[in-house]
Every structure is written in C-alpha cells, then in structure tokens.
C-alpha positions in Angstrom: 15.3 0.5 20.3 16.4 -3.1 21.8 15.7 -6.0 19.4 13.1 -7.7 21.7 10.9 -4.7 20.6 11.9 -4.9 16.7 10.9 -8.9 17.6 7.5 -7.8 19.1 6.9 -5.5 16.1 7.5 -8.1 13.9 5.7 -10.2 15.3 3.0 -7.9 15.6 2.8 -6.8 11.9 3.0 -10.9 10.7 -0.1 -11.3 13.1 -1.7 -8.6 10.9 -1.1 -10.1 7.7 -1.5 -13.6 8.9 -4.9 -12.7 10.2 -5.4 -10.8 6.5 -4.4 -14.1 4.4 -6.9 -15.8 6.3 -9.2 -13.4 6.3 -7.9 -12.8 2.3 -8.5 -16.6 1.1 -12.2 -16.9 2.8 -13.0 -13.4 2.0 -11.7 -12.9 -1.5 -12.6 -15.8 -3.5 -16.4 -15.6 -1.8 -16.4 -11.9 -3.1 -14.9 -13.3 -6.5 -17.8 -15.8 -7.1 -20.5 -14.3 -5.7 -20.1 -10.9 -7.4 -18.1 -12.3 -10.6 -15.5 -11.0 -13.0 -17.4 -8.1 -14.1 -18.5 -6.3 -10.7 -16.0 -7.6 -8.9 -14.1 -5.9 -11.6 -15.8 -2.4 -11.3 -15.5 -2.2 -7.0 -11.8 -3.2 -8.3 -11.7 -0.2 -10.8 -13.1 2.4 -8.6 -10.7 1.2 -5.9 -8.1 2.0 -8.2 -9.5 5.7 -8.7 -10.1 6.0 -4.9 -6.1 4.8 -4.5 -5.2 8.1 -6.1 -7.1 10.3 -3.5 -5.5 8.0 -0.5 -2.0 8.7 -1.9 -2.4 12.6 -2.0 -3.8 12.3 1.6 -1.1 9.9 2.6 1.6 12.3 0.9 4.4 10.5 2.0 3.5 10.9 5.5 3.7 7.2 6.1 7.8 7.0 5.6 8.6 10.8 6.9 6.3 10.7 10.3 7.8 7.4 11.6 10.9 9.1 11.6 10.2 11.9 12.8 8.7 10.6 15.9 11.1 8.2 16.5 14.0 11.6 16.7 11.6 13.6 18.6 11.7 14.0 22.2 8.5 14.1 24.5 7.9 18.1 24.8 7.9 18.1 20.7 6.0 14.7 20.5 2.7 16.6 20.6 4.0 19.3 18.1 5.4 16.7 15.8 2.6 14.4 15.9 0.2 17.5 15.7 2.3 18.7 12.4 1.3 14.9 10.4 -2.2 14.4 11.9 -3.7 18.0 10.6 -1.9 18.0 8.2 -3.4 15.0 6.5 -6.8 16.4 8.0 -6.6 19.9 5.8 -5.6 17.5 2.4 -8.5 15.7 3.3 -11.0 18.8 3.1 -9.4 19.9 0.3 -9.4 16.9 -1.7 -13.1 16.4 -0.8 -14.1 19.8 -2.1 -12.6 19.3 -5.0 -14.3 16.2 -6.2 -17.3 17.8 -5.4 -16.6 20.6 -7.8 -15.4 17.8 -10.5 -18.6 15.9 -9.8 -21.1 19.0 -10.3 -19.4 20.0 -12.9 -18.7 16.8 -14.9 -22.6 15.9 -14.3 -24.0 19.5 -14.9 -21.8 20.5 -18.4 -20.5 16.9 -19.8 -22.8 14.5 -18.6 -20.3 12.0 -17.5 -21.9 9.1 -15.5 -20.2 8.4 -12.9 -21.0 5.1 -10.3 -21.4 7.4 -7.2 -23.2 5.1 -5.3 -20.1 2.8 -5.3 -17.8 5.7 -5.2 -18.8 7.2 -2.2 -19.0 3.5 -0.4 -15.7 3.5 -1.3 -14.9 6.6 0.2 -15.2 5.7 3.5 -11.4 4.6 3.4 -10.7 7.6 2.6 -11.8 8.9 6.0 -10.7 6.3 7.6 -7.1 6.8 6.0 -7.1 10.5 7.0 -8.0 10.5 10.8 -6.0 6.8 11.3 -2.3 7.7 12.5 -0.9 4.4 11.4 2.5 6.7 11.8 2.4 7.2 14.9 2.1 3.8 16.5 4.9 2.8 13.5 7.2 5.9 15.4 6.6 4.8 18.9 7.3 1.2 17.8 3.6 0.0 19.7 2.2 -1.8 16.1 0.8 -4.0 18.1 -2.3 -1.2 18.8 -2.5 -1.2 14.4 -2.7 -5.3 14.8 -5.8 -4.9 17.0 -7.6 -2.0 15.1 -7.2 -3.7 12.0 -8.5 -7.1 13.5 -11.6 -6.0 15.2 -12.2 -4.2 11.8 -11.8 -6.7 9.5 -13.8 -9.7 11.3 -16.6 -6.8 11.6 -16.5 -6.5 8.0 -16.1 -9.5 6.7 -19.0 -11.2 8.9 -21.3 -8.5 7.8 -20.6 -9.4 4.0 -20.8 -13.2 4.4 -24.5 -12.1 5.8 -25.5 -9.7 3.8 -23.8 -9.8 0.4 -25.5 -12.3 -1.7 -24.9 -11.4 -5.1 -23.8 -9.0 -8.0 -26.6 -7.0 -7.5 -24.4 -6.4 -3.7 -21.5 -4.7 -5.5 -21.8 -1.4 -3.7 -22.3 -2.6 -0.3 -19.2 -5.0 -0.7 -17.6 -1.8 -1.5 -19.1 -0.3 1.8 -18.1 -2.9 4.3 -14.7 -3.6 3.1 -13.7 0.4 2.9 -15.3 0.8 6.4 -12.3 -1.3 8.1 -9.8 1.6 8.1 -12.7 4.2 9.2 -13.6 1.9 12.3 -9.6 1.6 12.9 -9.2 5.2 12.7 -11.9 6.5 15.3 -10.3 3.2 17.9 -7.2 5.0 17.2 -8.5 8.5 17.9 -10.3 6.9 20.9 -6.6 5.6 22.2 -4.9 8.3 21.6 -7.4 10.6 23.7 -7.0 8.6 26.9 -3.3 7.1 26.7 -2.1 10.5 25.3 -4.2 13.1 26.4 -2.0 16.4 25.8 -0.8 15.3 22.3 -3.4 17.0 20.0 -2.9 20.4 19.9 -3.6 23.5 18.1 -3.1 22.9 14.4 -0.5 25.3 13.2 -0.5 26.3 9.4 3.3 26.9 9.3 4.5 23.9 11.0 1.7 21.6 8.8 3.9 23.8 5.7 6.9 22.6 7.0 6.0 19.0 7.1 4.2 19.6 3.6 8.0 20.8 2.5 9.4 17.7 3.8 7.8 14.9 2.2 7.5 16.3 -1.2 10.2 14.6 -2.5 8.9 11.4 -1.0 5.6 12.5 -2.1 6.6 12.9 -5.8 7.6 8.8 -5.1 4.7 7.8 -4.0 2.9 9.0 -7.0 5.7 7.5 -9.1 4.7 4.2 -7.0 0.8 5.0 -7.7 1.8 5.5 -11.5 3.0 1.6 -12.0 0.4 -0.3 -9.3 -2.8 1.4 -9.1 -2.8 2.8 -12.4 -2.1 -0.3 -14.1 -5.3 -1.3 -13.0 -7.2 1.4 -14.2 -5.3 1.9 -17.8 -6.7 -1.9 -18.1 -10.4 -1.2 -17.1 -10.1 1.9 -19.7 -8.5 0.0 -22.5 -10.6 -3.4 -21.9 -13.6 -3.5 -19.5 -14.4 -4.9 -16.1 -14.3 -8.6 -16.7 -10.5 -9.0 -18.0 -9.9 -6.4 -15.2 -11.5 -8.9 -12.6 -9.2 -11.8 -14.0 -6.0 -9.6 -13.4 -7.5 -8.3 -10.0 -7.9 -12.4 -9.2 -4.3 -13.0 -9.7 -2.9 -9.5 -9.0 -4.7 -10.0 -5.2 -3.0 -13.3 -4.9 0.0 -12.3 -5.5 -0.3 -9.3 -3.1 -1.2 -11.9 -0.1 2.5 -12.5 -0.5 3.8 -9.2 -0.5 2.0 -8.2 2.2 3.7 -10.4 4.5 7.0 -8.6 3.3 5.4 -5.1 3.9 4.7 -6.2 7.2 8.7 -7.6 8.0 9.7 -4.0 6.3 7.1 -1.8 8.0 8.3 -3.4 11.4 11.8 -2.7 10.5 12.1 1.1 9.2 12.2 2.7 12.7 14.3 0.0 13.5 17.2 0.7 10.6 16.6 4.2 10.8 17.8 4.0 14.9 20.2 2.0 14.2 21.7 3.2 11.4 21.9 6.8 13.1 23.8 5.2 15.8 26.2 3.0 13.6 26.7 3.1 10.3 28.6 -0.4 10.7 25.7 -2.4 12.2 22.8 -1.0 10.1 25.0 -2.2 7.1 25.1 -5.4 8.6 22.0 -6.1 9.4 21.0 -4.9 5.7 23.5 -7.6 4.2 21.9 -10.4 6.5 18.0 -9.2 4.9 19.1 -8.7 1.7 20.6 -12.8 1.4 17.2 -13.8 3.1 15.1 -12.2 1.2 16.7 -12.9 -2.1 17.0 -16.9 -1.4 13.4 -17.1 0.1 11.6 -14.8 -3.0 13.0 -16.9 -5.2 12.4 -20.4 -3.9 8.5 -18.9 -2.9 8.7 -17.4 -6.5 9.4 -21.1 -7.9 6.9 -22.5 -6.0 4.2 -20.1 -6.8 4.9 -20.7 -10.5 4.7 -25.0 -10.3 1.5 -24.5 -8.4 0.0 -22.0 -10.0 -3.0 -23.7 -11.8 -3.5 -25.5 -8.3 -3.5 -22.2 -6.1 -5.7 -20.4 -8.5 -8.5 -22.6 -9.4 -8.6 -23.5 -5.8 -8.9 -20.1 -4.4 -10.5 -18.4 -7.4 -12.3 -21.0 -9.3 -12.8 -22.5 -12.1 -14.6 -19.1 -13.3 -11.0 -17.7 -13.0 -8.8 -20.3 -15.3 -8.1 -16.9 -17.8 -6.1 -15.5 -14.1 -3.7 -18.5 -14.1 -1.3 -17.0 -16.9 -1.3 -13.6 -15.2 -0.5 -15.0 -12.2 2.2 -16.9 -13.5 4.3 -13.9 -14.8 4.0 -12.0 -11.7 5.3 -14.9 -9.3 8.5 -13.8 -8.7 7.4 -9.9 -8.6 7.4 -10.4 -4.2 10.9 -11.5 -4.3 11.6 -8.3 -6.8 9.8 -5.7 -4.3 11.3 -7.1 -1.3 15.1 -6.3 -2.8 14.1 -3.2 -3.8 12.4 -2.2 -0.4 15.8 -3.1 0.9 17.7 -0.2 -1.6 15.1 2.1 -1.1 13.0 2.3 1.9 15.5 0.8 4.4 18.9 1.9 2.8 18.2 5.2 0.8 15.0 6.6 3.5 17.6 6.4 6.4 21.0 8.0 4.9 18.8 10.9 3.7 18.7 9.8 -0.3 15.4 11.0 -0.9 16.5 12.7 -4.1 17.9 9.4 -5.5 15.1 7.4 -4.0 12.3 9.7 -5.5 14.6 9.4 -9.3 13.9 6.1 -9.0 10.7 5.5 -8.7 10.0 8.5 -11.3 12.6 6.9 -13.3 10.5 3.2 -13.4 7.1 5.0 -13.3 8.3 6.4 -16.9 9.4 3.3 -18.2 6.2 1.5 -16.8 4.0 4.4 -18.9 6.2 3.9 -21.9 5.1 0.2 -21.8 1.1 0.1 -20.1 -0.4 0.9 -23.4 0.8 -0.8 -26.0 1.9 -3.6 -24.2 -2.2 -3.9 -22.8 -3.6 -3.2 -26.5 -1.0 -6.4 -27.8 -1.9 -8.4 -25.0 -4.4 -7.5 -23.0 -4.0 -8.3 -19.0 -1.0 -10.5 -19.6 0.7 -7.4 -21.0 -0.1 -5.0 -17.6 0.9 -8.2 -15.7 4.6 -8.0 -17.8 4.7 -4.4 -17.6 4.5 -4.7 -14.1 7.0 -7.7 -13.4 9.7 -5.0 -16.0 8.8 -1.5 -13.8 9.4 -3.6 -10.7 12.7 -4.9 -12.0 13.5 -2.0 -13.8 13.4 0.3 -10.1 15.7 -2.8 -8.4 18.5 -2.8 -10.6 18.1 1.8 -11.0 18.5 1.5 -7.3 21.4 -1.2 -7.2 23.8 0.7 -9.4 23.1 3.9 -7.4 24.0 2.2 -4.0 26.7 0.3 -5.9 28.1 3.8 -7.1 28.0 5.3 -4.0 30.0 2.1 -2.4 26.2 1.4 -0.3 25.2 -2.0 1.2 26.6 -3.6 -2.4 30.0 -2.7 -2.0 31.0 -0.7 1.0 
C-alpha cells in the first residue's frame, strides 16, 4: 500500500474522532448534567456489562481479519471475508441464547433484578457490532466508508437525545439512542457491501468459520486480558461502591478516553499499513516504528503535562461543577494516553505483524493479573482514585512486560 493511502486513512480515522470529540464535549457533559452522577452512572455500569458480550463477539476479529484481507487475493476475498462475518454472526446467536437462559433462570429461581429495560437498550450495539464489518474496510484500507457510517450515525443520535432526553427519568432511552449508532452503521455497511461487492457473501461454512475461531484464540484470550483491566474496572467499582462515585470516575475516565481515541484512530490507520510493510522489509517497518515510537513518546508526555496543569479547568468546564470529586481521578490518569500509545506500538504494531501472538497474548494476561491483584483492595482503600491508579499501574505494568520482550528479542529497542 503507497503512503498517499496510509495518509488518506489517517486522515480518515482523525476525521472520525475529531467529529467524536466534538460530538464527545457537546454530547457528554449534556448527558452528565441532565442525567447526573447516579444514572449516568448506571447506563455507564451496564455498558460495562454489555462490553463483555461485545468482546466475545468481536473475539479478536478486529486485529486477525484486517490481516487477513489485506494477504488475500480476490477469488478468496469472498471466502475470507465470509470466514469473519458469520463467524461473528453464529457468536452472536449464541451469546443471545444464552443470556436468555441466564435471565429466565436468574429471574425464575434467584430472583435477581436485573435493569432489562436499560439492558436491552443497550443491546442494540451489540447488533450493531455483530453485522458491522469494521474489518473489512480496515483490510481494504477504504476507512473512509467507517468515517461516514459512524457520522451519519452519531449526528442521528445525538440530535434525537438533545430532543428528547430531558432528564434522569430518560436514562434508558439515552442508553437507546447512543447504542443505536453502530446498528445504523452496520445495516449502511451491509447495504454497501451488497451493491459495491455483490459476490462477496457466500455460503457460511462451519469449518472455515472453525478455522478462523482457531486463529484468533490467542488474540482472543488478549482481548479478554484487555476487558479484564478497562471494562471491568468499571464494573468492580459500581459493585464495591454504587452508581454515583462510578459516574465521577466515568466523568474523568471519558475525558481521558477523548484523547486516546485520537491515538486509536493514528494506530487503527496504521496496522494494515506496518503489517504490508513489514512483510515486504523488515528494514523499513523498523524504521518507521522508531520514527512513531519518538513521536509518540515526546507528544504523550507534553499532552500528559498539560492535561495535569489544566485539569481543574478542563473538568469543571466540560463536566461541571457537579463533577469537582472527577478532578483528582482525572489527574492520575493524565499521562495513561501517552502509556497506551507506547504500548500499542510493542504490541499491536510490532508483536501483531512478526507473528508474536503468544508473547503479545502473555502480556496482556500477564497485566490483567497484576490489575486483579490490585482492583480490590486498592478500590476498598480508596475508592475511584484507587481504580484510577490501578489503571495508570496495569497500563504501565503491560509497556515495560512488552519492552523487555522486544528488547530480549533485539526488536525495535535494540535491533
């Protein structure tokens, strides 16, 4: 792939976030103050739980199927592309029959209350996240396509909640509109898809979708190691406090993701990229994973510095007064963007593309075990400021596990 299309992609993927800050500092802060900490905090906590169900759905698929597109050719595009997209389709049916069994059973023989109201809102992500082939588009190096879905869905959404959303009593339709964006992008997608590439769904096949199931269980395994340290956090805090202090972390803890967002975006551009370049010389990936690595570290630390100094301002000005308890938390994570972005580098762009799974999944299992040793106690000492460490160590914790491997190895540190 030439450069002007990694440009374009990059370009494409900043025009995403960009449009999502925007979108981010209207939309968030309205949610923040019209639902407040407390149901704010519970469409937070079931996103959490509805996080889980995306990631066995996802299983990996969005770091394998990019790369496997990009090596295939075009008479096994439609196998390959067929392999990913039913495969997610058959864990989506299975995941969904299983939480209805959990439900009827939890309801019928413990009479556990559950919010299903908000739950199954919430679930229309979900959907959305099964049928949208976000991998594709990332393979074929057109993001520009996932820019546009993601837009048309997210004005939609956020006009219908600055009309219709009024107050706390609104929690589960906030829930609704803002899980319906990846559901609209998905069916545009689908809609694509059937006109540009008419001959590239076929026949689901149960042993290639085992096959591709085989393949991304190691990245798989990671991605619950990931789950294990962010989304989790979030629910081990509703459990071990309630919604409110779990609304003052989500304030900050969505700030801070704003930023890391428009890394994911740089990165997501970029894997297809280092992967086809890296196959092709070793030299020039190497390179041009030296060059990211110096950006990245001098930028996430001088935007680390800055979100520290202005913290009180950037808080109290997005959030609100309401939110003066998230200005700590937001404090101690301010340098956790410039953290993830090295990291990304070791793993996803270094490891991914050399075929390191093994060492990339020991990571990540490797820092979701020290983030568990440290959730609890450090939450029951100190409350949301102790998730908000526990998170800043994990994420540190996974950088420097993945340095010395590619140090050992004579990788990108030292080769």
């Amino acid at each position: 792939m030439k450069k002007n299309r990694l440009m374009e992609n990059i370009f494409s993927m900043l025009t995403l976030r960009g449009m999502e800050y925007i979108l981010a500092f209207i939309l968030v802060p309205y949610l923040l103050r019209i639902l407040g900490p407390t149901q704010y905090g519970a469409v937070v906590f079931m996103q959490g739980i509805v996080a889980y169900i995306n990631i066995i759905i996802d299983y990996g698929f969005t770091l394998t199927a990019p790369k496997a597109i990009v090596n295939s050719d075009k008479k096994s595009l439609g196998i390959v592309f067929s392999s990913y997209f039913w495969g997610k389709i058959f864990l989506w049916i299975g995941i969904s029959l299983i939480i209805c069994v959990i439900y009827t059973f939890s309801k019928l023989y413990f009479s556990v209350s559950w919010d299903i109201n908000l739950f199954m809102a919430l679930y229309c992500s979900v959907i959305g996240n099964a049928i949208f082939p976000v991998w594709f588009f990332q393979g074929i190096q057109q993001m520009r396509y996932i820019t546009f879905f993601n837009f048309v869905g997210r004005v939609l959404s956020m006009i219908c909640i600055f009309l219709f959303v009024t107050g706390p009593a609104d929690y589960v339709l906030a829930g609704l509109l803002q899980s319906i964006v990846p559901l609209l992008a998905g069916i545009l997608s689908i809609m694509l898809i059937c006109r540009n590439y008419p001959n590239l769904v076929v026949k689901p096949s149960i042993k290639n979708c085992v096959t591709v199931y085989r393949e991304g269980w190691k990245i798989f395994v990671s991605m619950i190691a990931v789950n294990l340290y962010t989304t989790s956090n979030v629910v081990i805090l509703g459990i071990l406090t309630n919604n409110t202090v779990v609304g003052y972390y989500s304030g900050a803890d969505k700030l801070i993701n704003c930023v890391r967002r428009g890394i994911d975006a740089v990165n997501t551009a970029i894997y297809p990229y280092i992967t086809q370049v890296l196959k092709k010389s070793r030299t020039q990936g190497m390179l041009f994973l030296k060059k990211q690595l110096y950006i990245y570290s001098i930028c996430g630390g001088i935007v680390g510095i800055i979100l520290t100094i202005g913290s009180r301002w950037i808080v109290i000005a997005l959030l609100g007064e309401q939110y003066e308890a998230s200005i700590r938390i937001f404090q101690i994570m301010a340098f956790v963007p410039c953290i993830v972005a090295v990291s990304t580098i070791f793993g996803g762009e270094t490891m991914l593309p050399l075929g390191m799974e093994k060492e990339y999944s020991f990571s990540l299992c490797l820092g979701a075990l020290i983030n568990t040793l440290l959730i609890f106690p450090l939450t029951i000492w100190f409350n949301s400021e102790g998730t908000a460490i526990t998170t800043v160590v994990t994420e540190s914790a996974i950088a420097v596990i993945m340095g010395r491997i590619l140090w050992k190895k004579k990788i990108l540190l030292r080769d």
